[in-house]
N, C-alpha and C positions, 0 to 999 in steps of 0.2 A: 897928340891930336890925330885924330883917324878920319879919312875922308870916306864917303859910302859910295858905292857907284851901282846901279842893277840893270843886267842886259837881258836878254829875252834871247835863249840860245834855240830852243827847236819848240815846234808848234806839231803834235798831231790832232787834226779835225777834218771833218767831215768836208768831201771835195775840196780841200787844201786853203780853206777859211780860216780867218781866224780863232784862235780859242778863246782868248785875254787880251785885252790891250793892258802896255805897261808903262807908266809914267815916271818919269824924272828923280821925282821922291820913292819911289816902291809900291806906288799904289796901282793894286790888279782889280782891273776890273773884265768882268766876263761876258762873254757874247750871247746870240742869242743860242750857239750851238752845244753840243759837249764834246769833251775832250779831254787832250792831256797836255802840258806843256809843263817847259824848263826854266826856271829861271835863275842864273849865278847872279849872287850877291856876292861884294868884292868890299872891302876892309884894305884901304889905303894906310897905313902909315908912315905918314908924312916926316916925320923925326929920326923913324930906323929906318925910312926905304925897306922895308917888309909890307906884303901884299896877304890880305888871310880872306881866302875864296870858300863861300858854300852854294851848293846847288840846293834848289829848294823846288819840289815836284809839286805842280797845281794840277789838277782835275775837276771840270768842272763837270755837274750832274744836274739833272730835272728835278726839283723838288717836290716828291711823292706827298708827303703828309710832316704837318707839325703835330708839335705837344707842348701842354700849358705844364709847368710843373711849379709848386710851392718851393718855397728858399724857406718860407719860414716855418717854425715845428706844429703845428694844428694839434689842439687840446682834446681830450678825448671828454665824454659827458663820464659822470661819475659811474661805473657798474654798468656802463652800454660800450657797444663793439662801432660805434659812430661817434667819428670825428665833427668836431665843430671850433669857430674859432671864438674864443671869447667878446662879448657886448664889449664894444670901445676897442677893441685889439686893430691893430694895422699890419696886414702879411705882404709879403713880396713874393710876384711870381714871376716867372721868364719862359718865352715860349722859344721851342728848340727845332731846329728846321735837320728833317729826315730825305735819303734817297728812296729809291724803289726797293733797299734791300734792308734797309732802314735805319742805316749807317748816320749818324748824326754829325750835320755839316757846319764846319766853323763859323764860328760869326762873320754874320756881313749885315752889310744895312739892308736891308729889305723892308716895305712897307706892307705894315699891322693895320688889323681895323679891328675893334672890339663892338658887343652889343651885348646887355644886360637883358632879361625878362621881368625886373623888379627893380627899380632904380628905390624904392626906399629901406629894402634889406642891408643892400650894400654899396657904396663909392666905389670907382673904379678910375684910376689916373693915370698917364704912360709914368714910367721910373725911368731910369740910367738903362745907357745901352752898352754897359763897358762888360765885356766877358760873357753875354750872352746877344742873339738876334735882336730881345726886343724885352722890358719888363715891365711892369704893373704894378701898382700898388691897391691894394684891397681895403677898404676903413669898413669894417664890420660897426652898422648904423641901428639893424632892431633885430629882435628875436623874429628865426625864420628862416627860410630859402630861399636862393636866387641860384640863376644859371646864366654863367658869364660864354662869349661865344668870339670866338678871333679865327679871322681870315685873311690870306695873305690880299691883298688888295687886288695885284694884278692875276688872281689865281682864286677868285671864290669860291670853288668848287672844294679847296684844301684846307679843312681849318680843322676848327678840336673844341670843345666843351668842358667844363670845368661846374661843379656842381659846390657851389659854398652854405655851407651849414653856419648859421650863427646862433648862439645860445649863452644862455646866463652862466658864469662859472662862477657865482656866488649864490648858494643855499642857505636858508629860503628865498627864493624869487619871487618878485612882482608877488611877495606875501601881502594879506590883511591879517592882521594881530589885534587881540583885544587892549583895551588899554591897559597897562600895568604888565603888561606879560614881557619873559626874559626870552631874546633871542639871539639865538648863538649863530653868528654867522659864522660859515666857511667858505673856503674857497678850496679849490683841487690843483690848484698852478701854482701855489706856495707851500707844497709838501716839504723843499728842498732848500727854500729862498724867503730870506725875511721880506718881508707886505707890514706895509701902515692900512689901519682902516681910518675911515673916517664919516661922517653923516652930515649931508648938503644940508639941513635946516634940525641943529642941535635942540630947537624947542620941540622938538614930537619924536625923538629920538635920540638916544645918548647912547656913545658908543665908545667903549675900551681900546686905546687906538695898536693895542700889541694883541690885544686875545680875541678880539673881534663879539665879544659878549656886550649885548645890547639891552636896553628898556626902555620902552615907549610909554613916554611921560606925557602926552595931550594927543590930541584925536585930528589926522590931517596928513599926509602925504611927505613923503622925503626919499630923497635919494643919501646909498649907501655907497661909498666911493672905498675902491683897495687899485693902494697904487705897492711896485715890484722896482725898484731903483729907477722909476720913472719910465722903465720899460714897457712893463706892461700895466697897461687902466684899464679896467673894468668898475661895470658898476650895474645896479638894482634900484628896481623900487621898490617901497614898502609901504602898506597904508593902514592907519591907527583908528581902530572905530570904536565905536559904543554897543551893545547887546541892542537890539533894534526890535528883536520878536524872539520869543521860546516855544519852540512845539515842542509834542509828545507823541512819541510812540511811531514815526514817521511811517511804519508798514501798514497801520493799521487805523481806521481815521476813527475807531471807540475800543476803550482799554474794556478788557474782560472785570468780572466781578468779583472781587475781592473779600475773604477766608481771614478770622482767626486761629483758623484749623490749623495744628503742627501740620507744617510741608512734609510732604514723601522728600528722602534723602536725594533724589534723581531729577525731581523738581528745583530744588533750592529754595532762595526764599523770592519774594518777588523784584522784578526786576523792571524799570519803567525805563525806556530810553531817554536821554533829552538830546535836545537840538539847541542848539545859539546861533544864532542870526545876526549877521549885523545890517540887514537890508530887507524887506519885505521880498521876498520872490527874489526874481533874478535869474540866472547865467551859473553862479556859484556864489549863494548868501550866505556859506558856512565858512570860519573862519580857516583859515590855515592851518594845517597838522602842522605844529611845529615838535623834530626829535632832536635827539644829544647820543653821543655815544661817550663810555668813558675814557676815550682818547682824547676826547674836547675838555679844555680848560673852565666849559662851561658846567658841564655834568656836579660840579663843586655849588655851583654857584644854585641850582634849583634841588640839590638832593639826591642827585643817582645815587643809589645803591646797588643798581642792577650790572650783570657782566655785558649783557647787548645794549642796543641802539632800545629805545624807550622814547614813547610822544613826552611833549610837559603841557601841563595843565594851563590852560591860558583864563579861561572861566573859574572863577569862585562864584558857589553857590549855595543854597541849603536847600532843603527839602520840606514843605509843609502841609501838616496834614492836620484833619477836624473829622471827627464820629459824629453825624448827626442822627438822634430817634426822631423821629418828628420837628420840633423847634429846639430840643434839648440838646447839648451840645454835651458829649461825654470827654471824657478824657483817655483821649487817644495815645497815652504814654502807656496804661493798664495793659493794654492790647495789643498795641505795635510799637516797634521802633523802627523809626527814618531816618537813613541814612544816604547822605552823599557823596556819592563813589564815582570816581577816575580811575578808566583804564587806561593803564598807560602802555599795556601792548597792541591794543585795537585804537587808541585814540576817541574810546565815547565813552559821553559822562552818563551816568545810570541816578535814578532815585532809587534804595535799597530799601523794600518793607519786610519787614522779620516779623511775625505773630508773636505774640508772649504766650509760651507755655507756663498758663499760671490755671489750676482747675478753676480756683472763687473766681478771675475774672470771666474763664467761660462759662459757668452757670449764670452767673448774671447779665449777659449777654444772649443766652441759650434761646429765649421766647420772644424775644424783642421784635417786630416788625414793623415798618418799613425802618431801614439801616442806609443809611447812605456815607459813602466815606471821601472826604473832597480834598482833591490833592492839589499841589502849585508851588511854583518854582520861584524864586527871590534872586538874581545874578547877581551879581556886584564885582567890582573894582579890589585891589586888593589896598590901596588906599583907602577905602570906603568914600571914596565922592561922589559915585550916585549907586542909585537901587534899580533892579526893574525885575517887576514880576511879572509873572504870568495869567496869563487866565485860569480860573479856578476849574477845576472838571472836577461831577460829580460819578463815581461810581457808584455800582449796588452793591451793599457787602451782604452776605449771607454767615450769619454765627454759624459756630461749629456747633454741633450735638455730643451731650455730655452722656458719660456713662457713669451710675453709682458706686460702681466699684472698677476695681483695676484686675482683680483675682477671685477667685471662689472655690471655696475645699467642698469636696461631695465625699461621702462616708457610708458604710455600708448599711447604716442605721437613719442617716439621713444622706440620697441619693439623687434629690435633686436641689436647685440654690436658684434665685431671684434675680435679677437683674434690672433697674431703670434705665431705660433710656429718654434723656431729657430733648427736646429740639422743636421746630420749626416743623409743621403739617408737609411743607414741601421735604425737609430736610429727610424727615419720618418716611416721606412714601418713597422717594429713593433710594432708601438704606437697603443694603445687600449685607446679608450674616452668610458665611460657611466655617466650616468646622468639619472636623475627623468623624470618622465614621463612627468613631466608639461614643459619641456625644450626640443626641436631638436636642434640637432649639425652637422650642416655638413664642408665641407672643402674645399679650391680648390690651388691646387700645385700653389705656385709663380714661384720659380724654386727647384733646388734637393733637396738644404737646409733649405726651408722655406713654412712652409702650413698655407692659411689661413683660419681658423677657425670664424663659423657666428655661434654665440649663439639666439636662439628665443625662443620665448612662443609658447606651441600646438598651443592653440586657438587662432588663430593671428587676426581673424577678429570680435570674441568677446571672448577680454580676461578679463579676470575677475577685479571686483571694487577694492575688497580688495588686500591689499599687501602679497609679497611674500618674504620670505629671509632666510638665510640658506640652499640656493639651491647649491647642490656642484658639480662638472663638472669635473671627475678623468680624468689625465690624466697618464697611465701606459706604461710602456716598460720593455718587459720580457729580452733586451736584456741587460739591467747596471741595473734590479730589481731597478728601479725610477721608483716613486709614485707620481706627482706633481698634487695639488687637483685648480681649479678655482673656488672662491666664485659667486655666483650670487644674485641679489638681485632685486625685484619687487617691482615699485611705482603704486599703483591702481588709478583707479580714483577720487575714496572719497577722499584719502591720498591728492590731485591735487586739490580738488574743495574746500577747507576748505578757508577760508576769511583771509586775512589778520589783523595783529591787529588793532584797532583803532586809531589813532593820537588821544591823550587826549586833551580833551576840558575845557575850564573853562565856566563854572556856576554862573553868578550873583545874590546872593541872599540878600532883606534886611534885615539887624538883627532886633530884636527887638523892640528897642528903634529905628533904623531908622537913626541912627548916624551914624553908618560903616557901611561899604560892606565885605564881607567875600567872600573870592573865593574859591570854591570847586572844584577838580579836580576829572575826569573821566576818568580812566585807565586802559588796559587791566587788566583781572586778571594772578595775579603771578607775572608781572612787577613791579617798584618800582624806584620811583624819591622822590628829595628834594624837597620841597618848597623855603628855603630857598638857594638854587643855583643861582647866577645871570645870566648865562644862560637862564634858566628858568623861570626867573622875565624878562628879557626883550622879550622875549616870548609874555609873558601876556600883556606886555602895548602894545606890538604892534600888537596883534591881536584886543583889546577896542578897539584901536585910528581907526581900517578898519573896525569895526564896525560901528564906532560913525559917519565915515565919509558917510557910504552905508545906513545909515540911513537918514541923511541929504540929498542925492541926492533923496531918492523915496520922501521924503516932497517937496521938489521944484519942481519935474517934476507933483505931484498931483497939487500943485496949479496953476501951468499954462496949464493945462488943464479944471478946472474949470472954469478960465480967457476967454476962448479962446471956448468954446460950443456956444454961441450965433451969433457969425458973422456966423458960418457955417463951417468955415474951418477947418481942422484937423489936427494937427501936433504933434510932439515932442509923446511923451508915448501912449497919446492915440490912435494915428494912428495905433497901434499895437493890440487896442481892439475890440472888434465883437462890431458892428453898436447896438446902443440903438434905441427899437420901441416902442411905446406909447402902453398901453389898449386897446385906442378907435378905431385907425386906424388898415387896417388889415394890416395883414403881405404881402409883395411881392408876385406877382404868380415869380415859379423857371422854367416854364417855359416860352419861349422867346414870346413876345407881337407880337403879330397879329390882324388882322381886324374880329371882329365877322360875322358870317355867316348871309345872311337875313332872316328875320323871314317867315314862309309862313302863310298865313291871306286866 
């Protein structure tokens, strides 16, 4: 057992004041001055009669400036460089009393005064004064900022400011979702540390209490609660609604006019924005981007396939469309297909119209006037519990212009080719043709819907030997952005003069020994026949046998011409041959016989 005793051994201060009073128990308290003093503490024991002495140096100083400092760790927002402390979170902070040199001076009691700019962001409470001047406790109350402000009481002029950030550390926040939609909550504070989720009113919300993967099952307001060993509570709201209104096209307040014309590649096909509301007007009436990345347990649950972060589809919808001619209602599947498409890197839903490239249905389409094509949008639940459509909007559609042909050969014998074009009076006086210079194109009106187009060569009256192809003939209309191209193609004259191939021959040859005959065949090159074909074989004997026969008649007709020189007469072969003259005899005069003139004597 140890007895304590404390003297107060020297004092320096100013004009020999005191610096500290020192009481009975050990308790120093300071004056109004500064300075320095001593004081031995002394350790009696009473049992060994041993005495254990320490000197303990007090200086007191002016208190230049405090500081408010956090004890507890402030959360960072996700992928931001600012701090905030989590919705529901409670921080402890302690203010620290500084000299003029800014030396930080041990705890004493000193009196604090605090004052807020925002008393509904955040609570502010005195804590424990054990190990520091003075502390606080902070109850982070709504999404937002506040500015907490402490000054020493008897010293207003020395205080400090503290800037508290509050923010949701559960994603999505203070979300609206459609009904039916899957949402994946996270949180950024349980990277390292198991969390329970849980949902303050389980009928408009159902919630996985380990993966935080969510569905909103009826239409109406809840809170999302994630507790951390009872540490840390945080929580969100979320609110469940119905499709309310669907616009289109939100940049532009009438859609353009609409083509079964193939799209240019750089076009695509059409594309109509939508929009899902779930409130007329408003602040923000579009529902909440809700994404997933494939780290989340949820990405399973809607379908990632993707390697990044990806919105999810929270609207099911279809796309519906109707061709009307007048009252007549066509069938809009001939011509287009509609499609309902989600992007899930931009997060907007599109209606997709695709032309049908089919020729019979553009021609019959080709002359048609007035076209009108009315589009509208059907949302629904992925339960199907309710429907809501849209307003119907009518656009203009304008057919595409057909062409007769796709290609046309020109030849040197015939050098120029035809061309229809079928279409609309407006479509027709829009149309733009260019073509290469080796090509003229002109046109002549059949009637409003029909131009005939005459394809030719420059040089028509010497156009070139060699061939031409790959000659392309554009046919363009700025009014439905159709691009329809006409091939051409050139036969020269070389191309035109070439020989046709041979009919192969057979060749009698003796063999060797003079026993057999061997038949050789003469055939185009690159061709290729059997011999062995009976086809082929009877070919052969019946070309010998009209041989053998054409042989035998020129022997008969020579011998009876030999027969037959002597009487004079001529007949059968030889009457076909020039007259035979002797050496000796002269030749005929060629001109006609006359009586010689008389000689003069």
């Amino acid at each position: 057992v140890s007895k304590m005793s404390y003297r107060l051994l020297q004092e320096v201060g100013v004009a020999g004041e005191e610096v500290i009073s020192l009481s009975a128990v050990g308790e120093v308290q300071s004056r109004a001055i500064s300075g320095h003093a001593v004081v031995m503490v002394t350790a009696h024991e009473l049992d060994l009669g041993l005495n254990q002495t320490v000197m303990v140096h007090v200086e007191v100083c002016q208190i230049s400036s405090i500081s408010i400092v956090p004890l507890s760790e402030a959360q960072a927002f996700p992928n931001s460089k600012y701090h905030a402390f989590p919705l529901g979170y409670s921080a402890l902070f302690a203010v620290y009393l500084h000299d003029s040199i800014g030396r930080r001076l041990d705890p004493a009691d000193v009196d604090l005064l605090h004052r807020l700019n925002r008393f509904d962001i955040v609570g502010v409470s005195p804590g424990y004064s054990s190990g520091s001047n003075g502390t606080y406790i902070v109850k982070a109350a709504k999404q937002g900022s506040a500015v907490l402000k402490v000054w020493v009481s008897s010293l207003p002029h020395i205080s400090d400011y503290v800037h508290l950030q509050v923010g949701y550390a559960i994603l999505p926040s203070l979300a609206t979702v459609h009904l039916g939609s899957i949402i994946c909550f996270t949180t950024h504070l349980t990277e390292d540390k198991p969390g329970r989720w849980f949902a303050g009113d389980s009928g408009v919300i159902r919630v996985e209490e380990d993966t935080g993967v969510s569905r909103s099952v009826s239409t109406g307001r809840a809170v999302v609660y994630h507790k951390v060993k009872e540490v840390i509570d945080t929580h969100t709201e979320i609110t469940v609604s119905k499709v309310k209104e669907i616009t289109f096209n939100s940049t532009s307040p009438t859609l353009p006019h609409f083509t079964n014309a193939p799209r240019q590649m750089e076009l695509g096909p059409y594309r109509v924005p939508v929009q899902f509301l779930h409130g007329p007007g408003g602040v923000d009436p579009e529902f909440t981007l809700l994404h997933v990345s494939p780290k989340q347990a949820c990405s399973q649950a809607v379908g990632s396939g993707v390697d990044g972060a990806v919105y999810i589809q929270q609207v099911l919808f279809e796309c519906v469309t109707e061709l009307m001619h007048h009252s007549d209602r066509l069938i809009v599947q001939n011509y287009f297909k509609s499609e309902a498409q989600f992007d899930t890197f931009s997060g907007n839903s599109f209606c997709v119209l695709t032309p049908v490239n089919d020729s019979h249905a553009m021609m019959s389409l080709a002359t048609l006037e007035p076209l009108h094509l009315s589009l509208s949008v059907r949302a629904f639940d992925s339960a199907r519990l309710y429907e809501k459509t849209s307003v119907t909007v009518k656009v203009p559609f304008v057919p595409a212009f057909v062409l007769s042909a796709s290609s046309v050969v020109l030849r040197a014998a015939e050098m120029t080719a035809e061309v229809m074009v079928t279409g609309l009076p407006s479509q027709l006086t829009a149309l733009k043709v260019t073509h290469p210079p080796s090509l003229t194109v002109s046109y002549m009106s059949i009637d409003s819907n029909n131009r005939l187009y005459q394809i030719a060569l420059t040089d028509f009256y010497s156009p070139p030997k060699e061939s031409l192809s790959n000659l392309l003939v554009s046919f363009k209309s700025s009014l439905a952005y159709q691009e329809t191209t006409l091939l051409v193609s050139y036969i020269g004259a070389q191309e035109q003069e070439k020989p046709a191939c041979p009919v192969p021959e057979v060749v009698e040859e003796l063999s060797p020994s003079g026993a057999e005959k061997q038949k050789q065949a003469l055939v185009p090159v690159g061709s290729s026949f059997t011999l062995n074909d009976p086809a082929w074989l009877a070919t052969v004997v019946v070309i010998t046998a009209l041989a053998v026969l054409i042989g035998l008649m020129v022997i008969c007709l020579a011998a009876k011409q030999s027969s037959g020189m002597g009487s004079g007469s001529v007949a059968g072969f030889a009457a076909y041959l020039p007259p035979q003259h002797s050496p000796a005899s002269p030749p005929p005069s060629s001109s006609p016989s006359s009586p010689l003139p008389p000689s003069s004597s």
